[in-house]
GUTORRO-687131 format. One record per residue (C-alpha): x, z, y. Coordinates in nm, 3 decimals, decimal comma. Layout:
N
<site <X Z Y>>
...
//
This chain:
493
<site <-2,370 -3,564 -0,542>>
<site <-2,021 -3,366 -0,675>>
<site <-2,016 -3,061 -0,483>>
<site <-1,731 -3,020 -0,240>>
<site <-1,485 -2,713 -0,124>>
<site <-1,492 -2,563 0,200>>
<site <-1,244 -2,743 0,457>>
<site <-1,353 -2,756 0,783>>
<site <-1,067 -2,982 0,834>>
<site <-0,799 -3,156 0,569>>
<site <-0,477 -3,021 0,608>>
<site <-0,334 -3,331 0,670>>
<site <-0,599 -3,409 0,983>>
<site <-0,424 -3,083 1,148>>
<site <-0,224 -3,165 1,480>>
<site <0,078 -3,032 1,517>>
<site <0,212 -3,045 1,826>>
<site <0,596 -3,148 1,934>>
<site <0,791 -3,051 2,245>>
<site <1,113 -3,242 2,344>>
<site <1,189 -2,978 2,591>>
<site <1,214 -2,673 2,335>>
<site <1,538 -2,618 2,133>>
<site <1,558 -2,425 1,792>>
<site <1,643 -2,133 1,895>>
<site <1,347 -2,089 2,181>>
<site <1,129 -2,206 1,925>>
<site <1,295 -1,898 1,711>>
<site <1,219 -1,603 1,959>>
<site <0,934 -1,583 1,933>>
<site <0,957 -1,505 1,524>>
<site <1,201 -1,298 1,649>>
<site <1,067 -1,084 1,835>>
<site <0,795 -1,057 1,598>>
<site <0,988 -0,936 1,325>>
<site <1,178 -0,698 1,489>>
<site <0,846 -0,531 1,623>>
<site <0,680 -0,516 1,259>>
<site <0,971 -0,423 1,162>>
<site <0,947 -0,105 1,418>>
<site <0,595 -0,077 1,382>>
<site <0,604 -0,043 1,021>>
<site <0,930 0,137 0,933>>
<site <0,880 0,357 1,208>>
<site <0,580 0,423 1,351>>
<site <0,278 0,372 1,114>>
<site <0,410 0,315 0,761>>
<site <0,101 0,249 0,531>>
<site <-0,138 0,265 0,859>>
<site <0,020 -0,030 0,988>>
<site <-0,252 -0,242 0,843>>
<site <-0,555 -0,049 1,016>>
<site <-0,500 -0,240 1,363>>
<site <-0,132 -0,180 1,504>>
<site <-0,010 -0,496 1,286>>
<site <-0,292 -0,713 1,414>>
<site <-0,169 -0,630 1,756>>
<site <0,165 -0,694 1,699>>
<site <0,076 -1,013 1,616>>
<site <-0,098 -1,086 1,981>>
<site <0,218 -0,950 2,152>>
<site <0,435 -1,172 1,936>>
<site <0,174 -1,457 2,065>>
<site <0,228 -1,328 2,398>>
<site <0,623 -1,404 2,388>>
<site <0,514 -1,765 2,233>>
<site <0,303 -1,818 2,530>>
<site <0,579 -1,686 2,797>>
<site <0,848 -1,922 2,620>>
<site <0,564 -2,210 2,645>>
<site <0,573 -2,153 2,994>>
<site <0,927 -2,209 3,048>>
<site <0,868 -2,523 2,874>>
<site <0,592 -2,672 3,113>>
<site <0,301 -2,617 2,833>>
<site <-0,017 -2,497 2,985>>
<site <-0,267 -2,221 2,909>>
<site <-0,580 -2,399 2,830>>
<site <-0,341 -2,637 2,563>>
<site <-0,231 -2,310 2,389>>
<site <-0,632 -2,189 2,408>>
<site <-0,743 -2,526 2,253>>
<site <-0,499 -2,499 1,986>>
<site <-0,568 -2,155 1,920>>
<site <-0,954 -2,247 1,898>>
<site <-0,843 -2,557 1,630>>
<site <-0,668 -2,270 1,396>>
<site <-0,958 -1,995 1,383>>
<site <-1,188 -2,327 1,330>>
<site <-0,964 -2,416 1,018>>
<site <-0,986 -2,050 0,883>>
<site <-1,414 -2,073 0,871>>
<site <-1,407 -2,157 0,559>>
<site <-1,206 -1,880 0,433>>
<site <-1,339 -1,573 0,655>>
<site <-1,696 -1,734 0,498>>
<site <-1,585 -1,656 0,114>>
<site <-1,385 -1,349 0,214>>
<site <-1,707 -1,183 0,328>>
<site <-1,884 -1,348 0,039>>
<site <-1,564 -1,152 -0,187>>
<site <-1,660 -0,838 -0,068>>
<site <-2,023 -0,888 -0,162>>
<site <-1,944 -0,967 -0,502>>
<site <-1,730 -0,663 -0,536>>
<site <-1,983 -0,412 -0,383>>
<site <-2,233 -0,563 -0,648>>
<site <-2,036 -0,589 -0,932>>
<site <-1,943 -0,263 -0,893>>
<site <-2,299 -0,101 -0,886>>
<site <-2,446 -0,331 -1,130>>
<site <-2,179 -0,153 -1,384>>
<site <-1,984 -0,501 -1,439>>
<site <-1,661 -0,366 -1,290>>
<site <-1,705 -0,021 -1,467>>
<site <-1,775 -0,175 -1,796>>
<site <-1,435 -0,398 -1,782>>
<site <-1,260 -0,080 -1,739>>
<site <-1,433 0,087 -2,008>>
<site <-1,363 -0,182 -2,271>>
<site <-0,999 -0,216 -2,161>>
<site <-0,931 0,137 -2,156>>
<site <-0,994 0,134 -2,555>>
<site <-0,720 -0,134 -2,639>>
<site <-0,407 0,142 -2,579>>
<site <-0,188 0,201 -2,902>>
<site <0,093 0,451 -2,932>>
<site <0,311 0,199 -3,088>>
<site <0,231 -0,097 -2,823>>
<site <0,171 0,115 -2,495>>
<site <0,361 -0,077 -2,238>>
<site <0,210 -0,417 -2,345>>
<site <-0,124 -0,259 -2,360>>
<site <-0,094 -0,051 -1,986>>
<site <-0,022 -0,421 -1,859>>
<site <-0,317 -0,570 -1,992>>
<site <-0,505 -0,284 -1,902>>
<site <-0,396 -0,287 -1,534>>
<site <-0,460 -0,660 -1,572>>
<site <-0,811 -0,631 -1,646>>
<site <-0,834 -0,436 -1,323>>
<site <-0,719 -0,554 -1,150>>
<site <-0,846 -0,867 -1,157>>
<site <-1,180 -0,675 -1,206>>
<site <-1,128 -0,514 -0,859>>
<site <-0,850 -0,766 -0,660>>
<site <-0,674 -0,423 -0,579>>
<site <-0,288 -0,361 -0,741>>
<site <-0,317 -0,018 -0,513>>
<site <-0,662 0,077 -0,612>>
<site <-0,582 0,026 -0,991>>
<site <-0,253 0,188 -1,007>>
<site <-0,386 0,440 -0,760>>
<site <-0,611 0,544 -1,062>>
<site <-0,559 0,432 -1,404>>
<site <-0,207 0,376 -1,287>>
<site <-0,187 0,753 -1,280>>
<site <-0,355 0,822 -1,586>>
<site <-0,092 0,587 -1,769>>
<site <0,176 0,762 -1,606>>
<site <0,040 1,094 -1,750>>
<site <-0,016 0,944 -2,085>>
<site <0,337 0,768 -2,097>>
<site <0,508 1,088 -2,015>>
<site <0,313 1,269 -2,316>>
<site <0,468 1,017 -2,563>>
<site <0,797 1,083 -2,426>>
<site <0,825 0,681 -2,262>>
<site <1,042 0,661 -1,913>>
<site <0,860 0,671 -1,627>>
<site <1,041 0,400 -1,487>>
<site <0,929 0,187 -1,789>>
<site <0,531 0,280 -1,728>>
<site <0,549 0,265 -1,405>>
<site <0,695 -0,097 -1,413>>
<site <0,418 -0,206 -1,704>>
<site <0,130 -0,066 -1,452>>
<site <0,263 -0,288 -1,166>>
<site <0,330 -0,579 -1,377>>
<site <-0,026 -0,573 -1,472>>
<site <-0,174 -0,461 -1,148>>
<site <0,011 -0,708 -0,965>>
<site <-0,112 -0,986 -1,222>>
<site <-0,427 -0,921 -1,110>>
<site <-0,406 -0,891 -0,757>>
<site <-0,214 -1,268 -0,761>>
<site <-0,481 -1,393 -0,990>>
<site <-0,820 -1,217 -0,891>>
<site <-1,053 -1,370 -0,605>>
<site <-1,108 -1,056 -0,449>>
<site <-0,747 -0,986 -0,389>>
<site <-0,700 -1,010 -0,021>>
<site <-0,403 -1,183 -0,069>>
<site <-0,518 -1,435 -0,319>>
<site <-0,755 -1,498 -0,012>>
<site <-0,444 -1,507 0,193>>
<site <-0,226 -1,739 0,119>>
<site <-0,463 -2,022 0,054>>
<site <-0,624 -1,961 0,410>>
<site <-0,221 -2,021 0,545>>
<site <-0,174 -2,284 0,358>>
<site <-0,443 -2,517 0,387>>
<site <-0,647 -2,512 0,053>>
<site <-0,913 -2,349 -0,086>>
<site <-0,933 -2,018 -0,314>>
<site <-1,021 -2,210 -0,707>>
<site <-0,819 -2,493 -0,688>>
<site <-0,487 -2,203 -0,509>>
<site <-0,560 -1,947 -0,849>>
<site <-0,588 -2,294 -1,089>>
<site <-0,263 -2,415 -0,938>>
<site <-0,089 -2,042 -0,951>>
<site <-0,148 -2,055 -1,333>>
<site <0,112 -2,255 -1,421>>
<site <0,359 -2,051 -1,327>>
<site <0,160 -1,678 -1,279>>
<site <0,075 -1,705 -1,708>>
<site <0,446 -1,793 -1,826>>
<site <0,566 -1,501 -1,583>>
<site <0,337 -1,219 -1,791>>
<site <0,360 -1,384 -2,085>>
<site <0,726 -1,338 -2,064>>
<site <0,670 -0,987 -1,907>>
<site <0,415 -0,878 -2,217>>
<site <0,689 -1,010 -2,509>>
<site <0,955 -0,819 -2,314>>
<site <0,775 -0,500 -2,284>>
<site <0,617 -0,538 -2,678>>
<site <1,015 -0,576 -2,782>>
<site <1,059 -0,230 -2,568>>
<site <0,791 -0,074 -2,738>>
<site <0,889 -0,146 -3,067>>
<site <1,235 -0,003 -3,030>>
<site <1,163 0,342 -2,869>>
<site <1,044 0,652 -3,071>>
<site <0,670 0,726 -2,930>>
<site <0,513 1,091 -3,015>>
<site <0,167 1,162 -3,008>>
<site <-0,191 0,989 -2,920>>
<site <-0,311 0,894 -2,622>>
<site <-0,632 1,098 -2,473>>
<site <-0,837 0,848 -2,295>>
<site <-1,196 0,996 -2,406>>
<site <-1,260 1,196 -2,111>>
<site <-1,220 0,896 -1,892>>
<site <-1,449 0,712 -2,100>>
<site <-1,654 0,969 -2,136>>
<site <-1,659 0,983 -1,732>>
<site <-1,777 0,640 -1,743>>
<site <-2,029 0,602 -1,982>>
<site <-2,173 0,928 -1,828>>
<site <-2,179 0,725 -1,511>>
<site <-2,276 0,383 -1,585>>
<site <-2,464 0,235 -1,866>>
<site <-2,226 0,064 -2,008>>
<site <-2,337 -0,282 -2,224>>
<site <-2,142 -0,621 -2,324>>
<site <-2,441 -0,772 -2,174>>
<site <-2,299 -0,698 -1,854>>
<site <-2,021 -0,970 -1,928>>
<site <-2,272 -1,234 -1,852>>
<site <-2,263 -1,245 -1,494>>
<site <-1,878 -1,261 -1,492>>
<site <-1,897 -1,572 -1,741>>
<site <-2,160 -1,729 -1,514>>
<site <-1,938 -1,734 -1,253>>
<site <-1,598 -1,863 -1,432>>
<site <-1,846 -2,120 -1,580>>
<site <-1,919 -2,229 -1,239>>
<site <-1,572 -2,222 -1,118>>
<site <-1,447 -2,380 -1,422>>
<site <-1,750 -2,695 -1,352>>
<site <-1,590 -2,717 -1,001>>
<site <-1,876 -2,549 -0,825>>
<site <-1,795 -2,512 -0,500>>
<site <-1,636 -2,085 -0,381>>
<site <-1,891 -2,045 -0,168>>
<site <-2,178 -2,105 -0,419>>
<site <-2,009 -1,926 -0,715>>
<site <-1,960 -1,617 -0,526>>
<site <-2,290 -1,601 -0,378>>
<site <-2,468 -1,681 -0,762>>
<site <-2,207 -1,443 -0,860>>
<site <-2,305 -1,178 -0,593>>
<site <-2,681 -1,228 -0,652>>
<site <-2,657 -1,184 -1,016>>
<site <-2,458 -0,885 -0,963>>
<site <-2,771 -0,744 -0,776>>
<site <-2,988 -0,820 -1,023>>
<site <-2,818 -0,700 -1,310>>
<site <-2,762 -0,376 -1,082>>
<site <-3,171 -0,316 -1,055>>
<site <-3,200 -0,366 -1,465>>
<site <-2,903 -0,192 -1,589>>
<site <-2,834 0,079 -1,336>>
<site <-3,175 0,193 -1,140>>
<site <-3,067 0,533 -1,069>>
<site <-2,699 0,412 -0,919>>
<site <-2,922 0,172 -0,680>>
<site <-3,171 0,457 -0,621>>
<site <-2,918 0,693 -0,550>>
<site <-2,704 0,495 -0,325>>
<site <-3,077 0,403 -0,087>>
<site <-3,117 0,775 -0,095>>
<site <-3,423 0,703 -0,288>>
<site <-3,566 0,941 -0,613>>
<site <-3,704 0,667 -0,745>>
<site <-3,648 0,281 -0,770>>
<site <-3,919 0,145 -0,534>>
<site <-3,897 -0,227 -0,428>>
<site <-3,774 -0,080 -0,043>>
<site <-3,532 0,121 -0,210>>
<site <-3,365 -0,183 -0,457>>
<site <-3,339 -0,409 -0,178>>
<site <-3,128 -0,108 0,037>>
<site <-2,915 -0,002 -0,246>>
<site <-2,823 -0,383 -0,334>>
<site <-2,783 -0,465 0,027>>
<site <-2,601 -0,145 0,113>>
<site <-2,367 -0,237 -0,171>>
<site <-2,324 -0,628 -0,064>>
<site <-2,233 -0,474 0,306>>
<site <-2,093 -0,154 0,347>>
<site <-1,897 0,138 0,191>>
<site <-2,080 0,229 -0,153>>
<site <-1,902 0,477 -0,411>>
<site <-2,056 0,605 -0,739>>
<site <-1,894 0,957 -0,856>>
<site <-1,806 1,021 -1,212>>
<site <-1,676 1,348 -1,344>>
<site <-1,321 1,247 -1,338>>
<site <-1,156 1,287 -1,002>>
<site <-0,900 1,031 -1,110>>
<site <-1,179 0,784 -1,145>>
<site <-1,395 0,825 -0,839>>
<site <-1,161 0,646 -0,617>>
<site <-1,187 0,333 -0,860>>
<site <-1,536 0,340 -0,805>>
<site <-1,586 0,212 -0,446>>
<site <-1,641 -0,017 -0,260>>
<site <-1,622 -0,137 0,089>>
<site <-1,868 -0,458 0,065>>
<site <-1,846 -0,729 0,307>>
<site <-1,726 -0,478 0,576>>
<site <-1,418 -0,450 0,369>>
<site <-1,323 -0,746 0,439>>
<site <-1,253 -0,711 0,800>>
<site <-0,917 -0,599 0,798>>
<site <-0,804 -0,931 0,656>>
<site <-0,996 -1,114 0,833>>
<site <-0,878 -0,926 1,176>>
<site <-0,542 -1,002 1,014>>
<site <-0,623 -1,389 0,993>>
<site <-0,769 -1,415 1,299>>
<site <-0,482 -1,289 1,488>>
<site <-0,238 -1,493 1,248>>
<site <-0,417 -1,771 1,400>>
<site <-0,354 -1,673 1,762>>
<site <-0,041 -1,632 1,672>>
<site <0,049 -1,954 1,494>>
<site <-0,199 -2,137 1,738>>
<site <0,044 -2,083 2,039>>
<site <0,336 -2,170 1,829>>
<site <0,239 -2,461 1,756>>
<site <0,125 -2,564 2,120>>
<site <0,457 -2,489 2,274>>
<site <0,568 -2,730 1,992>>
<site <0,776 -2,429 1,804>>
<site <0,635 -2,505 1,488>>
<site <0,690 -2,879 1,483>>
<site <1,055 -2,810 1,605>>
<site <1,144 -2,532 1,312>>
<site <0,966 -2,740 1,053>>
<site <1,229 -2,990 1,139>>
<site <1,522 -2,792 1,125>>
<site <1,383 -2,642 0,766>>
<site <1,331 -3,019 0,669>>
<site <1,727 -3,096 0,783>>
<site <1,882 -2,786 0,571>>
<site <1,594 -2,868 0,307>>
<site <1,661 -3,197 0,210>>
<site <1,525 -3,163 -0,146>>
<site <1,168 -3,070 -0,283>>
<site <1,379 -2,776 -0,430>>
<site <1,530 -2,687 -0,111>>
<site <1,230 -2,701 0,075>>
<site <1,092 -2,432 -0,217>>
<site <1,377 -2,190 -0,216>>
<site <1,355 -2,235 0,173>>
<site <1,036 -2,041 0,070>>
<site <1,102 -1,831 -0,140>>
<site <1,375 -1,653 0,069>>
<site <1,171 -1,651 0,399>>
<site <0,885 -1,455 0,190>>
<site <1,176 -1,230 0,006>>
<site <1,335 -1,166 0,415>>
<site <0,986 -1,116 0,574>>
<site <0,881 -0,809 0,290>>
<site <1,265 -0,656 0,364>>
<site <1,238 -0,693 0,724>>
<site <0,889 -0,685 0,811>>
<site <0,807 -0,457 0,595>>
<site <0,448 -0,617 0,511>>
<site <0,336 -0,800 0,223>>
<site <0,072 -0,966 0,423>>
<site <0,308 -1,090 0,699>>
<site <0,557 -1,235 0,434>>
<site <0,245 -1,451 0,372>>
<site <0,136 -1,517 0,720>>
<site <0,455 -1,627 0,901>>
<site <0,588 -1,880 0,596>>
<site <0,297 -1,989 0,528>>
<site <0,232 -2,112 0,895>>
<site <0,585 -2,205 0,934>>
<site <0,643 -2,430 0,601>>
<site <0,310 -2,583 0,663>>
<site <0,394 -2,932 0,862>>
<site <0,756 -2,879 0,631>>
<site <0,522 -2,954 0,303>>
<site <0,310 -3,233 0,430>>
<site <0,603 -3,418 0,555>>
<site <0,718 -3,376 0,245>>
<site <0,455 -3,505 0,098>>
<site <0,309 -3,224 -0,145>>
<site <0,024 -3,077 -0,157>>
<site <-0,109 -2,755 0,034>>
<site <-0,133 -2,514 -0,336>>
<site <0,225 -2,598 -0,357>>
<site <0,261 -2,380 -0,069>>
<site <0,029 -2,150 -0,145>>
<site <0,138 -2,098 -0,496>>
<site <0,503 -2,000 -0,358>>
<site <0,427 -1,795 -0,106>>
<site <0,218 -1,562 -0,379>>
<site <0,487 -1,608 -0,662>>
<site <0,760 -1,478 -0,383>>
<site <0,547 -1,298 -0,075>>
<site <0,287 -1,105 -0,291>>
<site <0,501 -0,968 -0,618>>
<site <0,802 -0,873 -0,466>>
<site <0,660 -0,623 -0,192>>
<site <0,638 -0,366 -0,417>>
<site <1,050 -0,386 -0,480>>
<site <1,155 -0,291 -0,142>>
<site <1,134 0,095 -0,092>>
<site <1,023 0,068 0,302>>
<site <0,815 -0,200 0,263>>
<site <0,450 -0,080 0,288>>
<site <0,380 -0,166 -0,070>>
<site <0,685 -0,019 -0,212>>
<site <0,651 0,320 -0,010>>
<site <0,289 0,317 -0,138>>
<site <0,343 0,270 -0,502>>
<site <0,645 0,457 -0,596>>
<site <0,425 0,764 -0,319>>
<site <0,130 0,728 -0,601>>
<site <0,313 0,698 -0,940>>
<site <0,554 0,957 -0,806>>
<site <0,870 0,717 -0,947>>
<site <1,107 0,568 -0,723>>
<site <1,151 0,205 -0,702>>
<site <1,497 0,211 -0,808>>
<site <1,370 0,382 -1,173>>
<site <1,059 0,079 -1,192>>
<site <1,277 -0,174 -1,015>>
<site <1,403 -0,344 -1,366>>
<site <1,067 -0,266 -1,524>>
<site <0,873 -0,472 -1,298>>
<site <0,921 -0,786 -1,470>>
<site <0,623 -0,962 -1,380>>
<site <0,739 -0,878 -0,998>>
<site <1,148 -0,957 -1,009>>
<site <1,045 -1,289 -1,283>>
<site <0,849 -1,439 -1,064>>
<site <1,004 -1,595 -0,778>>
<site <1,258 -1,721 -1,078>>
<site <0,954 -1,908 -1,214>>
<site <0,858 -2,094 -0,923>>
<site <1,215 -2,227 -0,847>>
<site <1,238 -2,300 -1,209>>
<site <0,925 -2,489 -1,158>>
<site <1,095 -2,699 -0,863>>
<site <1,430 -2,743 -1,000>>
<site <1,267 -2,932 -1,312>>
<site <0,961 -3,093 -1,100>>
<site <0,710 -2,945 -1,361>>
<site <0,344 -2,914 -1,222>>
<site <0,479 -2,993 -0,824>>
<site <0,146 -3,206 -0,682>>
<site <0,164 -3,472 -0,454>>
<site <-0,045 -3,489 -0,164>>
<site <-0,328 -3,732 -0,182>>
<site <-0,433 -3,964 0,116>>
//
């Protein structure tokens, strides 16, 4: 029997409910009035914070003004309840593999997997080829880790440092780190937002990162032969100094190509169509296992054991799966790479989804999401339309909102019904709102992503806004995609 992914329900079985009584712009307060209180919340009040909690609850108040507009439209409670109940039911399957994600992670990162992808990429940097090489390296990762902030948080840094030594613009390193980083992030399963915009869409997390390739690989590829051209037309001086970092790590870690084999177990599995949920917990198992063979005295240490006794594997592999874990190295610049928050790092996003669904839930039972799907489908009448529809919601939501995450959430809920009725598939969706929502945070200077990066590389975004290729490129690529109907599925009945 072929194994299946995890949909509690198709996204064609969803209801979506319509109200006769509701005009446009009712059904458009309450988006509204959500936006404007991000927006506040954000800009404002919390900045970078704004994803601990406050956000969440902004999305319950913006609920709230669905539900008072429902009222004045004759809708009851317990229909906006029910409906609220169907959308957290068709998010199981993703809250399951998001805490699964940050199992993986914790164990990967103990076991020396994670360290020993860093430790190998590090070592590919060339003078001559530095900006092609700082995006694969921030690649590498970043897809190691699912973090863009977390990898140019660290490494990031280091590049910065090493790019100013050989007399590159900051603004050029700076847009090769995020180029990379954000590679990674889009195409990583533990990026939060890989996990995102799947879960708002309606598909699972394999077949959303297969899908994204097609346009995600062209986009870097362009990005790498554009930044190799730059590199071989400035004047570099110097050599890069990476051998304290390495040293950091091998003095850490015991570091071995052998460790590659879990990783390759895994993208064997996915690549066999193994269903997420299996992968990641072989994945996450293996990860322990190689964690007790190659690194006893990292699982030791984190039990708060001296020696590796059965008790004290099984807490330092389980601690690692489940809760905050860090290993220290003797670079300060490095120690932050070198956490994790296990499964309990995943409930931010999942607190985030959650309320999404409260949100969305009550828009759809006071039939506001049937009624704005239809006006979209009326100024959309083309597949392309109905893309670059898209596309600028995602681009309006990171300048207004001010959140990555919300310029996922809201389009992705509100093109939903739009793409069915069109008659394409739920990764077309998904694939958009990542190629527009996820990238192009980091190019807005208030948005949380923006403030964050150019606050850590200590470069504006106006000096890395043209240097972000990968970032700027790829919203381009996607309506490239749909003006030429290359790689758009249809939705199977």
């Amino acid at each position: 029997m072929e194994s299946q992914d995890i949909k509690p329900r198709q996204p064609q079985d969803e209801h979506i409910v319509s109200n006769k009584e509701l005009n446009i712009w009712e059904a458009l307060i309450p988006v509204f009035a959500l936006v404007v209180m991000l927006f506040y919340n954000v800009f404002f009040v919390y900045g970078d914070d704004a994803l601990s909690g406050s956000n969440q609850f902004i999305l319950l108040l913006g609920a709230a003004v669905a539900a008072i507009v429902g009222f004045f439209n004759n809708v009851s409670f317990d229909q906006m309840v029910e409906e609220v109940a169907e959308n957290v039911k068709s998010t199981s399957g993703a809250i399951i593999i998001l805490l699964m994600v940050g199992a993986l992670a914790g164990t990967w990162l103990i076991s020396g997997i994670i360290p020993t992808m860093i430790y190998y990429g590090l070592q590919i940097l060339n003078p001559t080829i530095f900006l092609a090489a700082s995006v694969v390296i921030c690649a590498i990762i970043s897809i190691a880790t699912g973090s863009s902030w977390t990898t140019s948080a660290t490494v990031g840094i280091a590049l910065i440092g090493i790019g100013e030594t050989l007399g590159i613009s900051l603004g050029m390193t700076a847009g090769a780190v995020l180029s990379g980083a954000y590679f990674g992030d889009k195409m990583s399963p533990l990026s939060d937002t890989t996990n995102l915009a799947p879960a708002m869409a309606g598909t699972d997390l394999f077949t959303h990162i297969r899908y994204m390739a097609f346009t995600t690989v062209p986009t870097i590829t362009v990005a790498l032969f554009v930044f190799i051209i730059i590199g071989l037309n400035i004047d570099t001086t110097g050599t890069p100094d990476i051998s304290d970092k390495l040293a950091a790590i091998d003095g850490a870690f015991t570091i071995s190509p052998w460790l590659f084999l879990v990783p390759a177990a895994v993208i064997f599995l996915i690549v066999k169509k193994t269903s997420p949920l299996i992968a990641l917990l072989i994945g996450t198992l293996l990860g322990g296992v190689a964690a007790i063979i190659a690194q006893p005295d990292i699982v030791a240490n984190i039990a708060g054991s001296d020696s590796l006794t059965f008790k004290a594997a099984y807490r330092g592999v389980m601690d690692a799966i489940t809760v905050d874990v860090a290993v220290e190295t003797s670079s300060a610049e490095l120690n932050d790479l070198f956490s994790s928050g296990g499964m309990s790092g995943m409930l931010g996003t999942i607190w985030l989804i959650v309320c999404a669904m409260v949100f969305g839930g009550i828009m759809d039972a006071i039939g506001a999401l049937s009624r704005i799907s239809k006006a979209l489908l009326s100024l959309a009448s083309s597949t392309f339309g109905l893309f670059a529809s898209t596309v600028a919601s995602c681009l309006a939501l990171n300048v207004t909102a001010s959140d990555q995450y919300l310029a996922l959430v809201v389009p992705g809920k509100m093109f939903k019904k739009a793409y069915e009725d069109k008659g394409l598939a739920p990764e077309n969706l998904s694939r958009t709102l990542e190629d527009s929502g996820t990238v192009t945070s980091v190019l807005v200077p208030w948005n949380t992503c923006g403030a964050y990066q150019s606050g850590v590389l200590g470069v504006s975004v106006a000096d890395y806004f043209f240097y972000a290729i990968f970032n700027w490129l790829s919203p381009f690529m996607t309506l490239l995609f749909a003006a030429f109907s290359i790689k758009i599925k249809q939705l199977t009945r």
